[in-house]
Every structure is written in C-alpha cells, then in structure tokens.
VOTI-741051 format. One line per field, with one value per residue (C-alpha): residue in three letters; chain; x negated, z negated, y; residue number from 1. Coordinates in pm, whole numbers, always signed. Example, Ala and Ser with C-alpha at 12.3 -4.5 7.8 and 13.67 -1.06 7.14 Angstrom:
REM VOTI-741051
code: c(ALA, SER)
unit: c(A, A)
c1: c(-1230, -1367)
c3: c(-780, -714)
c2: c(-450, -106)
pos: c(1, 2)
END
This chain:
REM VOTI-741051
code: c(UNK, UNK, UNK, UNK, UNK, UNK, UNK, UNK, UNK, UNK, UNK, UNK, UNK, UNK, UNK, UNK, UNK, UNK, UNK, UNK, UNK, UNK, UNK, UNK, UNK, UNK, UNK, UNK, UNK, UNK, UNK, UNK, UNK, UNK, UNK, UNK, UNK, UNK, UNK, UNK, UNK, UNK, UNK, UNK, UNK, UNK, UNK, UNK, UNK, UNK, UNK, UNK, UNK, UNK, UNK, UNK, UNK, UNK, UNK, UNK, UNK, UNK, UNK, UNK, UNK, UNK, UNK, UNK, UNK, UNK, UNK, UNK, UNK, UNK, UNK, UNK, UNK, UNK, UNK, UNK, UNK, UNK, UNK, UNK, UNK, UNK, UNK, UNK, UNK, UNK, UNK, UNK, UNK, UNK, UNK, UNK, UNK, UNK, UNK, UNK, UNK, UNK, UNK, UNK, UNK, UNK, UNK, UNK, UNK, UNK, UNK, UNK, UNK, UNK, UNK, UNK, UNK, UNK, UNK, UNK, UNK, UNK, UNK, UNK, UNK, UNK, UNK, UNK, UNK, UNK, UNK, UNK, UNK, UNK, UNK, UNK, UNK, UNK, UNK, UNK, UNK, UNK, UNK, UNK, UNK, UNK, UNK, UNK, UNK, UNK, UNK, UNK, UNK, UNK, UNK, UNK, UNK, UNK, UNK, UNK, UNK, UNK, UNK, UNK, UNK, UNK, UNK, UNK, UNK, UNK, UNK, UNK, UNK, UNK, UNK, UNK, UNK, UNK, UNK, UNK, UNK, UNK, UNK, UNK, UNK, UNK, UNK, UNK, UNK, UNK, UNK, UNK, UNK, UNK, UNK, UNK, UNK, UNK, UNK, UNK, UNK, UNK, UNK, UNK, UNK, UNK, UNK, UNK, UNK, UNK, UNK, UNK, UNK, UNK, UNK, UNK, UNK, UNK, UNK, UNK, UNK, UNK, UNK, UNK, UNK, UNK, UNK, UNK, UNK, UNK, UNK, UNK, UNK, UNK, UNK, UNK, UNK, UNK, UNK, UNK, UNK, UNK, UNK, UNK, UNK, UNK, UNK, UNK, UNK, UNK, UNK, UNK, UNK, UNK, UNK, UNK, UNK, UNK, UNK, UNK, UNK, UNK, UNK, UNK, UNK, UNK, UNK, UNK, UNK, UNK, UNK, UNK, UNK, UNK, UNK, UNK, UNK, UNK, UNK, UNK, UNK, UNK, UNK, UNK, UNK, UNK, UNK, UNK, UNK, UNK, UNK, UNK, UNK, UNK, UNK, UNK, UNK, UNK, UNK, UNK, UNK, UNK, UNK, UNK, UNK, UNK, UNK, UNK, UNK, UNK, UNK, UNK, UNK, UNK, UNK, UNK, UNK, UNK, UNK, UNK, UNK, UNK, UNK, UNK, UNK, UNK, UNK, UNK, UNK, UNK, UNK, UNK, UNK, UNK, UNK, UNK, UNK, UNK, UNK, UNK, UNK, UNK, UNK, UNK, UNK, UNK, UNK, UNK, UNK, UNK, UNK, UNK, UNK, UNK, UNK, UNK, UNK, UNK, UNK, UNK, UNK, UNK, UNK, UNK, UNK, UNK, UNK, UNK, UNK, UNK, UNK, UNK, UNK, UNK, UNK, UNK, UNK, UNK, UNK, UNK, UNK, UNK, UNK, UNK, UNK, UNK, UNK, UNK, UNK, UNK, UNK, UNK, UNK, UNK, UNK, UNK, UNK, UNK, UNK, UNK, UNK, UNK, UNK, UNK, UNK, UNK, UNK, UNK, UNK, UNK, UNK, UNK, UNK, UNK, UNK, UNK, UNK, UNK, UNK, UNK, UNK, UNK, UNK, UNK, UNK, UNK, UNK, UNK, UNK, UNK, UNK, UNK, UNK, UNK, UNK, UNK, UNK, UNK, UNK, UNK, UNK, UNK, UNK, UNK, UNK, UNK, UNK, UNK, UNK, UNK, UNK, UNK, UNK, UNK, UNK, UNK, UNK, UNK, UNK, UNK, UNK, UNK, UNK, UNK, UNK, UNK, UNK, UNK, UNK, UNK, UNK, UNK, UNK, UNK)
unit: c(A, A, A, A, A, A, A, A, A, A, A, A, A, A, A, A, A, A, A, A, A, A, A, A, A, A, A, A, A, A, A, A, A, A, A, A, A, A, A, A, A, A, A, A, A, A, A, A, A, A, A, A, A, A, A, A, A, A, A, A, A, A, A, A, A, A, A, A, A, A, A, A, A, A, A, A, A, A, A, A, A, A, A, A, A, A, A, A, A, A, A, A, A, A, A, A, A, A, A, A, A, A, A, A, A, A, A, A, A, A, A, A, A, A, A, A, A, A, A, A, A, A, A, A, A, A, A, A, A, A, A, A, A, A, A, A, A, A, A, A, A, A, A, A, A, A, A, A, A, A, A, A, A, A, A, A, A, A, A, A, A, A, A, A, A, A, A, A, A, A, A, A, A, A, A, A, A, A, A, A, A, A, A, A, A, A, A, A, A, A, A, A, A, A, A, A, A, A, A, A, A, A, A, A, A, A, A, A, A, A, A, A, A, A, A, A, A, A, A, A, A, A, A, A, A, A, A, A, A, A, A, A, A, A, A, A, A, A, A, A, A, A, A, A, A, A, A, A, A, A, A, A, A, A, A, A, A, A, A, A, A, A, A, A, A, A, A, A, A, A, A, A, A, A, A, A, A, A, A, A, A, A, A, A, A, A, A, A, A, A, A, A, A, A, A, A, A, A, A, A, A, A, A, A, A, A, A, A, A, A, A, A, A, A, A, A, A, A, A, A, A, A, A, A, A, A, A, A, A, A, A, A, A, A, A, A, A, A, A, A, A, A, A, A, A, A, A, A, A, A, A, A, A, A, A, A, A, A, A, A, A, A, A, A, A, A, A, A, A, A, A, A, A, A, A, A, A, A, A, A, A, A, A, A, A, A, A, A, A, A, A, A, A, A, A, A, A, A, A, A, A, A, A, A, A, A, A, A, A, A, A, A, A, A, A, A, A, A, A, A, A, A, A, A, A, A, A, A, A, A, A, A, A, A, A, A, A, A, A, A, A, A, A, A, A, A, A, A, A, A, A, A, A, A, A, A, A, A, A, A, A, A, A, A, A, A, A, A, A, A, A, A, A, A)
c1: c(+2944, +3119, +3147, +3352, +3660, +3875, +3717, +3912, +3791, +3422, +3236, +3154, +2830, +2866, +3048, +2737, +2439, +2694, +2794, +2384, +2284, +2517, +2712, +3030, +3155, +3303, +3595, +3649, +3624, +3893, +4131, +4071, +4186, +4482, +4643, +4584, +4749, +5037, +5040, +5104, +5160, +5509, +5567, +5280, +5361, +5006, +4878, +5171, +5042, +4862, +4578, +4547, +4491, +4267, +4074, +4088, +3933, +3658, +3551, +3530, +3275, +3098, +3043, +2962, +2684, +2306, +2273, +2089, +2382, +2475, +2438, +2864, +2869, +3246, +3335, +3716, +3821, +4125, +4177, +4426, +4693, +4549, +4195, +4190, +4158, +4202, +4521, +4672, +4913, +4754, +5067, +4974, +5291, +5491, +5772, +5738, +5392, +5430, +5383, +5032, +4819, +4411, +4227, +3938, +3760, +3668, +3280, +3358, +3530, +3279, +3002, +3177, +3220, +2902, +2785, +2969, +3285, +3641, +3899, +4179, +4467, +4596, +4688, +4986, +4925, +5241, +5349, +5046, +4810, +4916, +5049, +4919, +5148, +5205, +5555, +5694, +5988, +5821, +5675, +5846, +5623, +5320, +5326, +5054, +4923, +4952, +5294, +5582, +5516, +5234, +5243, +4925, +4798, +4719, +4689, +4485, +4731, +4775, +4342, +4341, +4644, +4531, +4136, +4251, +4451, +4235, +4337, +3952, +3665, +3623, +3890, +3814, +3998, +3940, +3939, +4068, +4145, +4131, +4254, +3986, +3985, +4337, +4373, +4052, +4188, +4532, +4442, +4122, +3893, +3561, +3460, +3222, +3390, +3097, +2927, +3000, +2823, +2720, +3003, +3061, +3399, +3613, +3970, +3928, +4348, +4289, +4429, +4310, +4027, +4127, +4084, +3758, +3832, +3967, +3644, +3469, +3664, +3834, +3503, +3529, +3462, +3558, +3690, +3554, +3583, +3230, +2951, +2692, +2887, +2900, +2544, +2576, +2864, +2812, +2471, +2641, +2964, +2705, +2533, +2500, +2765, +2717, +3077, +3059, +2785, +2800, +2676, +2354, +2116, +1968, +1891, +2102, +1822, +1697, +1379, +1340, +1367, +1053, +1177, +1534, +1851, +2034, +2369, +2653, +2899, +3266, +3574, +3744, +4078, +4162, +4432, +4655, +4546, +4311, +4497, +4287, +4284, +4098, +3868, +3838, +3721, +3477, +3309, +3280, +3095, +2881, +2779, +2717, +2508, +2300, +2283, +2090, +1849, +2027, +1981, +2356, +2436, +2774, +2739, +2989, +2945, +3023, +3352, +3510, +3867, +3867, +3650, +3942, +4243, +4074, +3959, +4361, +4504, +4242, +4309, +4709, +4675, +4511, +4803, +5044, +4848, +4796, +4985, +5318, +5534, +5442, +5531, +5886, +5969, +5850, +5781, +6096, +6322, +6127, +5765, +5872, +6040, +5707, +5518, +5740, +5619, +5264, +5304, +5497, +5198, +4911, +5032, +4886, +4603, +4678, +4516, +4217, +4211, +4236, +3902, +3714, +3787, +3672, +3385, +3387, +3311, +2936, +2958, +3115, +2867, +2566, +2663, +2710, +2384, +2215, +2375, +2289, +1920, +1918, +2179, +2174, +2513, +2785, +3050, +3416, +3768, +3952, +4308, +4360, +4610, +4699, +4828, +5173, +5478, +5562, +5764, +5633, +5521, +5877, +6027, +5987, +5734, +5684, +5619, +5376, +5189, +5115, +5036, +4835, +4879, +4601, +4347, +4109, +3833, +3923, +3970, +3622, +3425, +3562, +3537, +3202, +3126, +2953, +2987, +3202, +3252, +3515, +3551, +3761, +3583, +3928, +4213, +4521, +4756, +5105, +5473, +5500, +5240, +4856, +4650, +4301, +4170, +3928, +3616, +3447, +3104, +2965, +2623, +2377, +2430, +2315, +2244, +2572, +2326, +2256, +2610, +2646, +2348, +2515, +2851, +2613, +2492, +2799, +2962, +2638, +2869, +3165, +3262, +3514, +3913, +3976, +3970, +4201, +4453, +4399, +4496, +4808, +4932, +4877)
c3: c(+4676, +4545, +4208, +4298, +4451, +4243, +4181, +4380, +4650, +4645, +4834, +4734, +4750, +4543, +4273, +4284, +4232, +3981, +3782, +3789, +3662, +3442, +3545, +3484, +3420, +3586, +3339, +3454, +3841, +3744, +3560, +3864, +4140, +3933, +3922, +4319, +4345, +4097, +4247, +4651, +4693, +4666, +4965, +5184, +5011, +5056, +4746, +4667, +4346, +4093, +3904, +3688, +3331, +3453, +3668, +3333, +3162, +3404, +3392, +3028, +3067, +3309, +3106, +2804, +2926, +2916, +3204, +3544, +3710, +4073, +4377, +4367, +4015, +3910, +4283, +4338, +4596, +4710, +4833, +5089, +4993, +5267, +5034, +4720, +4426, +4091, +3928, +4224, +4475, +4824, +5019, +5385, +5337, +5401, +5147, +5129, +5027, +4763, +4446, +4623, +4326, +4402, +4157, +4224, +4382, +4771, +4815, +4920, +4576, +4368, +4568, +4530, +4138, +4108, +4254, +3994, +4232, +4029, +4189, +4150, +4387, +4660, +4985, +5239, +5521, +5805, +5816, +5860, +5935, +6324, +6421, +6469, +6265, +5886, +5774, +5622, +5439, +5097, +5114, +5317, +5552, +5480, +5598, +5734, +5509, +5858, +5878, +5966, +6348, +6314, +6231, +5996, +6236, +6129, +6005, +5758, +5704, +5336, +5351, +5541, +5438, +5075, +5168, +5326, +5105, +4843, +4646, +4615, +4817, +4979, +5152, +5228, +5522, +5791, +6118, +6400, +6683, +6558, +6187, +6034, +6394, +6439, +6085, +6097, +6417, +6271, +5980, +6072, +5826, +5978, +5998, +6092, +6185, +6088, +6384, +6357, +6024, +5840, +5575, +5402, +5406, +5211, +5011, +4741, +4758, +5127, +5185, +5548, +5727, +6026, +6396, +6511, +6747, +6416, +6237, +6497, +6528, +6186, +5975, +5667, +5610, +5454, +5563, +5401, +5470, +5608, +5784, +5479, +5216, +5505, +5477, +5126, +5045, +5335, +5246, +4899, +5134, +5294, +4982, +5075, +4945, +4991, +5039, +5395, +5601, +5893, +5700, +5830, +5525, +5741, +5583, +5653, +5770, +6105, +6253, +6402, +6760, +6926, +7172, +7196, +7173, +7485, +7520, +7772, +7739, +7933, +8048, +8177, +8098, +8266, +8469, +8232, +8237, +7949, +7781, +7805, +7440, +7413, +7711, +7520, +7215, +7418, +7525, +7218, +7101, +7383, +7316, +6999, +7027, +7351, +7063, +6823, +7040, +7178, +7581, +7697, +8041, +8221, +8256, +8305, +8063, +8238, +8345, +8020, +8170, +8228, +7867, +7726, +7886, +7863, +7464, +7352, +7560, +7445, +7095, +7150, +7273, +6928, +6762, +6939, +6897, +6520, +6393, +6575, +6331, +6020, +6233, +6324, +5975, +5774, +5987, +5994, +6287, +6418, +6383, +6602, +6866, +6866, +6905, +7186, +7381, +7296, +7501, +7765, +7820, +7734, +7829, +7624, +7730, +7651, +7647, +7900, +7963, +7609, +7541, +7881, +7812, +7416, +7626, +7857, +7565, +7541, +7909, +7838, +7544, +7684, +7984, +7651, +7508, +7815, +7879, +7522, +7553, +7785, +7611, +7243, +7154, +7367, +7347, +7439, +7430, +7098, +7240, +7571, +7409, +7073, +6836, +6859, +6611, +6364, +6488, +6827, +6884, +6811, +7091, +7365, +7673, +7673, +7266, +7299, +7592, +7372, +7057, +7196, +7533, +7656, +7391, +7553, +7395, +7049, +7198, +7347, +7033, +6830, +7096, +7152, +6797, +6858, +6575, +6676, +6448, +6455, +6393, +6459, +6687, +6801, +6611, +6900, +6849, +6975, +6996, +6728, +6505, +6472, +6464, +6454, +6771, +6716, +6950, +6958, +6928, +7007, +6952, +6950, +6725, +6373, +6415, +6246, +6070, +6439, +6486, +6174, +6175, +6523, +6357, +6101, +6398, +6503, +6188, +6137, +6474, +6397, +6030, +5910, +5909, +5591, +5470, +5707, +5626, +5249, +5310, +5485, +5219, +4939)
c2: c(+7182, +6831, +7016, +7315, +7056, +6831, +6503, +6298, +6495, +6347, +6131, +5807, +5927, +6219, +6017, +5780, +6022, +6202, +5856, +5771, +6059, +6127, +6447, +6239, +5907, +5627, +5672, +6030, +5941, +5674, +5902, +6171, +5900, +5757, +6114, +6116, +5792, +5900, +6215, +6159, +5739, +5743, +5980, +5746, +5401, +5317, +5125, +4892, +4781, +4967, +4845, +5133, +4955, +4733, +5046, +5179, +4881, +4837, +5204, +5201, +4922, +5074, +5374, +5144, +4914, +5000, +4757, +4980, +5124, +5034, +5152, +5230, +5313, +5418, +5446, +5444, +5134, +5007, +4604, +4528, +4243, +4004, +3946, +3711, +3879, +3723, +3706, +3914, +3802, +3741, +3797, +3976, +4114, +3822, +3780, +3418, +3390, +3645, +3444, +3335, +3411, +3422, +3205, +3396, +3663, +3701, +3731, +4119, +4209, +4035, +4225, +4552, +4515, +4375, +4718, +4958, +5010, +5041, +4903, +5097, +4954, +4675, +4822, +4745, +4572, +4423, +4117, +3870, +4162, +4105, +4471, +4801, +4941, +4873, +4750, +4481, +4346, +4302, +4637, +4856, +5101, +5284, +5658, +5844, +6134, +6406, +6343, +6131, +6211, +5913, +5576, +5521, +5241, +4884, +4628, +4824, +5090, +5137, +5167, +5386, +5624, +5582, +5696, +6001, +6134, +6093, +5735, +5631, +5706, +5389, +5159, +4802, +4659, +4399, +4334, +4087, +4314, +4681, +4670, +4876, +5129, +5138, +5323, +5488, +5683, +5715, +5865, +6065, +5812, +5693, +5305, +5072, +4740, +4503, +4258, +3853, +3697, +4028, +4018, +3729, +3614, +3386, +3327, +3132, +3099, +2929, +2598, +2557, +2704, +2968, +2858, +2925, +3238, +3426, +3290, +3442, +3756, +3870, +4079, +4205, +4619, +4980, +5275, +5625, +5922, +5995, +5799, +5865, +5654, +5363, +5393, +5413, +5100, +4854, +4755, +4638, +4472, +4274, +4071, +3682, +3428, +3061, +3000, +3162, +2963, +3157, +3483, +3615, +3754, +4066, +4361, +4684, +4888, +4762, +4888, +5218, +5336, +5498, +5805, +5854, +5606, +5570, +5567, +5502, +5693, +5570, +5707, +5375, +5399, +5021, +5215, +5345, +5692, +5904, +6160, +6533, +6506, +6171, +6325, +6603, +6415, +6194, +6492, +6666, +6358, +6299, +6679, +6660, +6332, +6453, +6787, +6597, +6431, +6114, +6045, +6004, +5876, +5804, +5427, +5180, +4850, +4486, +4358, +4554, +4514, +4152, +4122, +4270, +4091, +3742, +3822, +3948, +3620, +3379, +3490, +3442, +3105, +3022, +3183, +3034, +2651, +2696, +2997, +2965, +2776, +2973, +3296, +3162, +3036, +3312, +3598, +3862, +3880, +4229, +4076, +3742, +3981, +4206, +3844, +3759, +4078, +3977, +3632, +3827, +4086, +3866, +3470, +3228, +3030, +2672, +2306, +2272, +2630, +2778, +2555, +2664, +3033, +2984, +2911, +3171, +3396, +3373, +3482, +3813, +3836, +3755, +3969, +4303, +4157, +4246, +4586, +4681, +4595, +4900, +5113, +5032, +5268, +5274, +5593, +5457, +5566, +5394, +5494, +5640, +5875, +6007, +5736, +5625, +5692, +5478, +5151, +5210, +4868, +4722, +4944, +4633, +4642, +5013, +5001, +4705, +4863, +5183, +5018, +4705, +4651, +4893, +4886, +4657, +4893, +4745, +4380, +4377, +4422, +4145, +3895, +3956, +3976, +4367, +4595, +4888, +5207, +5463, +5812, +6165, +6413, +6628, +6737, +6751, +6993, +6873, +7005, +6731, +6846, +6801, +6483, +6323, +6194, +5890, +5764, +5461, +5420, +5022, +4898, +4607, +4285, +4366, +4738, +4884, +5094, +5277, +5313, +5475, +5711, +5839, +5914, +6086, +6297, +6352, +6510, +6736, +6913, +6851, +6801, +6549, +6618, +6568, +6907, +7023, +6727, +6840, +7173, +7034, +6797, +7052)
pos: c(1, 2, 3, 4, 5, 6, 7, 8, 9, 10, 11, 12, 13, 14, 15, 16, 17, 18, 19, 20, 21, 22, 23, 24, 25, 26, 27, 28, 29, 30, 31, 32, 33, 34, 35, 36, 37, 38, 39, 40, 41, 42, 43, 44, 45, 46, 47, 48, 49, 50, 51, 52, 53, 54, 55, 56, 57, 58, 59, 60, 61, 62, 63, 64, 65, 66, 67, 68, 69, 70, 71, 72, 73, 74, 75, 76, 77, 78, 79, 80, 81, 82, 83, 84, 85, 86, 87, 88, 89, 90, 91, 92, 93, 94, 95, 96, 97, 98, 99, 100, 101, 102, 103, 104, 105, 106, 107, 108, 109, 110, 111, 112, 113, 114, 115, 116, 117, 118, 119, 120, 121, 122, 123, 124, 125, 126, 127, 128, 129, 130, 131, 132, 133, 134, 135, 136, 137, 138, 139, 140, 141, 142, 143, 144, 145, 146, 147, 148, 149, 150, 151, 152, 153, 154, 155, 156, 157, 158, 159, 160, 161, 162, 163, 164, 165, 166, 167, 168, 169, 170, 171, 172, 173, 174, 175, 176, 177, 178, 179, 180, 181, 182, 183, 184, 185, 186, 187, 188, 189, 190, 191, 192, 193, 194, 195, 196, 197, 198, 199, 200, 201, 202, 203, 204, 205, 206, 207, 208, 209, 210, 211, 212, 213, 214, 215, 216, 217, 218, 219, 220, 221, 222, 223, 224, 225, 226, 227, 228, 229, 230, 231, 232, 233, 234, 235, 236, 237, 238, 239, 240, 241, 242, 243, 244, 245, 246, 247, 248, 249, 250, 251, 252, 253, 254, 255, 256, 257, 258, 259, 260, 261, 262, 263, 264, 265, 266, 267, 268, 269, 270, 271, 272, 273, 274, 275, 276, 277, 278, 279, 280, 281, 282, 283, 284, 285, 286, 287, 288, 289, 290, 291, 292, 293, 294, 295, 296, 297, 298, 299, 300, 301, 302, 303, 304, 305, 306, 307, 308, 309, 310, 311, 312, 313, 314, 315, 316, 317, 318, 319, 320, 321, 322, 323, 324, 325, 326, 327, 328, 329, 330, 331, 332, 333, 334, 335, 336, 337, 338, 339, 340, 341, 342, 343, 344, 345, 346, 347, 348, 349, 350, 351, 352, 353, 354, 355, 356, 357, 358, 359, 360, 361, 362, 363, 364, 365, 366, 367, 368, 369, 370, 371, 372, 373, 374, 375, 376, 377, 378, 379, 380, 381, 382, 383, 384, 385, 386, 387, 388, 389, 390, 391, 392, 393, 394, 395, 396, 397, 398, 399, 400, 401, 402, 403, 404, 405, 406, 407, 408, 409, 410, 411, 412, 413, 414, 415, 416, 417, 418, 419, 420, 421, 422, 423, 424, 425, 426, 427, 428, 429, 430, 431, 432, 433, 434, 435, 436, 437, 438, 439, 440, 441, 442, 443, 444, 445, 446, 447, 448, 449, 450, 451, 452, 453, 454, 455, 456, 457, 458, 459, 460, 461, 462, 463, 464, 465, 466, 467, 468, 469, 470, 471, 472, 473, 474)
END
C-alpha cells in the first residue's frame, strides 16, 4: 500500500487520488520531496537548482484554493535547464548562456501547473543537450542513483537520476535522439517519448527558430517511475498552445483494438552484437506481453539499419550547417572533440544531398507507417548492451560507438516522428555491480497511449526496479 512507504515514495498517481481526496496535501507531498532532494542530491548532483521556496509557495496555494483540483494536484516535478521557465536561467548547460533568463513559461510548464503539479527543481542536462551522458562545465556531472559504475545517460540525466531516487514523481525531459530513453534505461525509469506534434513546444527565451529536422525530431515528455502515471500526466503534457502550430489537438485515448494487438518483436542488433542480458530482457518482455493476451511475432521492420544511419547523419549535417559555430565558440574543449567523432562516424550530409535526404525521410516513414498498419507495437532492443560508464562517450571511436554509434533503435523513432516508450524488464548482475536493462517498445503515430498500456502489461509481470534501487541507496 502507498500509505505504509514514505511519501516520497508514491506514485504520481497515488499522490493525486490522495491530494483530491484529501488524505494529504500538496504542502505535505512538497515538504516530503524537498527532504528527498536535501537528503540524496548532493551525492547524484541531479537537480542543480532548487526551487524549494517557491515549491513551497505554490503548494500552499494549492492547498488554499476552493478552485476543482487537477488532474496532478501537488505532484512533485522537476524541469530540465534546457526549457524556459520564468525567471530561471535557460542555460543547456553551457556556461556562456547562463545568465539566459526565460521571460516566460514553455507551453509544457504552464500545462503542468495549470494541472496542480509543484515544481520542485531544474535538472542537469550536458552541454547543449547533445550527449548521452550528462556533464558539463557549469554543472559538473550528474551521477546515477545505482552507482558510480553507470553513467545516468542523457541528455536528460538529472530527470532521470532525480525520478528514481525519489526527487518528485514525475521528470520532464525531451528528446532529439534518445534523451528521455537514454536515462529512462540508465536509471531504470519508464518513458514514453511522445510522436511528432503531440506536445506543444516552445521557448519563450528563443531568438531563432531550430532547423527544421530538430523541429521535427526534438518532443517534449516525462519520465516516471511507472507506465500508469504516463497515463495519468501526459494527457495534461499534451494541452494545445497556439504558440506551437504544428501541435496536433488529438485526444490521449485513441480508439480501441478489436482481437488482439500485434506485435513484432526484433533482435537486430545492426552487426554489433546483442548482449545475453539485453536478449534476456527482450524475452522477458515478449513473455510477458504474449502473457497478457498480445499476439507477438518475430518480424523484422523495413530497412531499420539504413533508417538509422541516414536519420543520425542527416541530423549532423543540420548541426554542422546551423549549429557549428555556436558549438566551437562556446562548447568546452571535451564536447567539440566528442562532436568531432560524431562527423567521423556519421559524415555530414551537406548542400544538395542534405536537402534530398531531408526528403528521403517520408520514405523511411511511410515505409514504418505501413509496417505498423499490420503490427501496431513494435518490441526492440534500446541498447545492445548494458549502458556505458560515465564519460564513455569522450573515450574516442570506441567511446562514441558504445554511447551513440550503435543505437540506431533510438535514431529511428525520432526521424520518423513514431512514438517510442522505454522501460526496465531485467536487472543484470555484473562483476561491476547490478543494473536496469531497458527495452523499447515503438508504435503507430498518435497511439502513445497503446505503447503505454503495453508497458502497463508488462509491469503487471514484472514489477518496476525501483524498489530494489531503494533498498540499495538506503
């Protein structure tokens, strides 16, 4: 029972039928999380600044007003440092944007307050949110709650660190390549990284709109540490904002299935080998999915390596056209070397070519589209071995390869715009000590609501990690 554990211990769902109902208060849940914070972030460096008075403040309010309470009523949520919000510094952990203070919310703060979430803390990120891996020299590094053995994954790091070990219930993060599944399989959190248009998305702080492949590829989401308060917090994430265009108003809920959902399940490992670990975690979610009634097959998607290796060099080529200069002049010395490997591994496309393969990508997603009409869920490999250790990507060719290089599973989802969630099925148990092993699970446009009702299936098997990692840290 939720009641017999510590509060900052609960769900966000548990804290929101509590709050409603008034078991306890939103001032309480806030109090509860602030001593978690106080307690355990300065050994993870997670939240790197505190917003306890104004938590505090907001709480008090909350527990104040007669107005109908929310559907995230005194829910605990950290913000990473690369999202506008007001009178905070928007500095994606570059030192030289650090006095870059947001004259407003985001769309995805105001729609979380406007829901009853308190917003408790801003969480690290790496330089520019471009790594795997969360460090950076404003900062300093953000450690992963199962030990020192593990990098916490990025670019959402801090989220992810901070959800785990129990700084708030919900995380948000985002997304460009991996940055909400990277730390979601680092850190043993689950996540739904959102499909193209269903979170709007904006910096009021923004002086220049992004290139279009990051517009296209960078979504907005949370990490938790269950798939019910996805199903509980996204639908309030996802609230329409005028000052994104390209959001798309559907409801969270999308119509159900008659007869069983398919789903492909695949072991392609591109040719750099699956760890028995990550095989054993595919299979222990194929099980438990063909357990609860799903009809799982062995299928192999379309031209997934190429999708992958044209989506990571596509996106460097816009990088390198519009990002370039602000990376050499205010990047650190370690982020341009990692950068340099990038180009090396994944060559730029340029001019003519950069345009016909921007192109190229309603092939590859029409070609998904198709392949998802007959399988709506697709069961993948995240990493094709355990996560890396921290500073892993900065350890040249080798490092990159590990870190980036192979994870065209993570690639493929935001260049096609697919929704993709995340979640731990396997705990490995290694000479250097245990970990969470994440799978992937990919679905149709708009239906993150199927992916998450799967993960739902899933932990009904095999329950989340997060007790065991709380009986680790103490």
């Amino acid at each position: 029972m939720a009641d017999a554990a510590p509060l900052w211990q609960w769900s966000a769902s548990d804290i929101a039928g509590a709050a409603r109902d008034g078991t306890v208060t939103a001032s309480e849940v806030t109090e509860a999380a602030l001593a978690r914070m106080e307690a355990v972030n300065p050994g993870l460096n997670a939240v790197v600044e505190s917003l306890a008075d104004a938590a505090r403040a907001q709480a008090a309010a909350l527990d104040a007003s007669d107005a109908p309470k929310g559907p995230l009523h005194g829910v605990p949520v950290t913000i990473k440092i690369n999202v506008d919000q007001e009178g905070h510094a928007t500095s994606n952990g570059v030192v030289a944007f650090k006095d870059i203070i947001a004259p407003g919310d985001a769309p995805l703060v105001r729609n979380l307050k406007a829901a009853g979430a308190v917003v408790i803390g801003r969480t690290n990120t790496p330089e520019f949110s471009f790594r795997a891996d969360t460090d950076n020299p404003l900062f300093g590094r953000t450690y992963n709650p199962w030990g020192r053995h593990l990098s916490a994954g990025g670019s959402s790091g801090g989220a992810g660190a901070a959800v785990m070990a129990g700084i708030g219930a919900l995380a948000h993060g985002n997304d460009i390549g991996g940055s909400l599944r990277f730390p979601a399989s680092a850190n043993g959190a689950v996540t739904v990284k959102p499909g193209l248009g269903r979170v709007p998305a904006w910096n009021p702080s923004q002086t220049a709109e992004r290139g279009l492949l990051a517009q296209s590829m960078s979504v907005q989401g949370l990490i938790t540490r269950n798939a019910r308060d996805l199903h509980l917090s996204m639908p309030a994430l996802i609230a329409p904002d005028a000052h994104d265009p390209f959001h798309v108003p559907l409801p969270w809920r999308g119509p159900p299935f008659d007869g069983p959902v398919r789903v492909a399940v695949t072991r392609d490992d591109f040719g750099f080998g699956l760890h028995p670990d990550v095989a054993t975690a595919l299979d222990k979610a194929a099980g438990a999915l063909s357990d609860a009634g799903y009809a799982v097959e062995e299928v192999e998607p379309p031209l997934a390596r190429e999708t992958g290796e044209v989506a990571y060099r596509t996106l460097m080529g816009e990088v390198h056209a519009l990002l370039w200069d602000d990376i050499r002049t205010y990047g650190s010395e370690g982020l341009n070397a990692i950068f340099d490997e990038y180009f090396r591994q994944f060559p730029p496309y340029e001019g003519k070519e950069l345009l016909q393969m921007l192109a190229k990508r309603t092939h590859y997603t029409r070609l998904w589209s198709l392949f998802l009409e007959d399988y709506p869920l697709v069961l993948t490999p995240f990493m094709l071995k355990p996560f890396f250790t921290a500073n892993r990507d900065a350890e040249g060719a080798e490092g990159v390869r590990d870190a980036l290089g192979c994870a065209h599973w993570s690639f493929i989802m935001n260049f096609t715009g697919l929704p993709a969630g995340n979640l731990s099925t396997h705990v490995a148990e290694l000479t250097t000590g245990p970990q969470p092993i994440g799978v992937q699970i990919a679905g149709r446009r708009w239906r993150e609501d199927l992916i998450v009702d799967a993960m739902q299936a899933i932990e009904a098997r095999i329950p989340p990690v997060c007790d065991r990692l709380w009986g680790m840290m103490g």
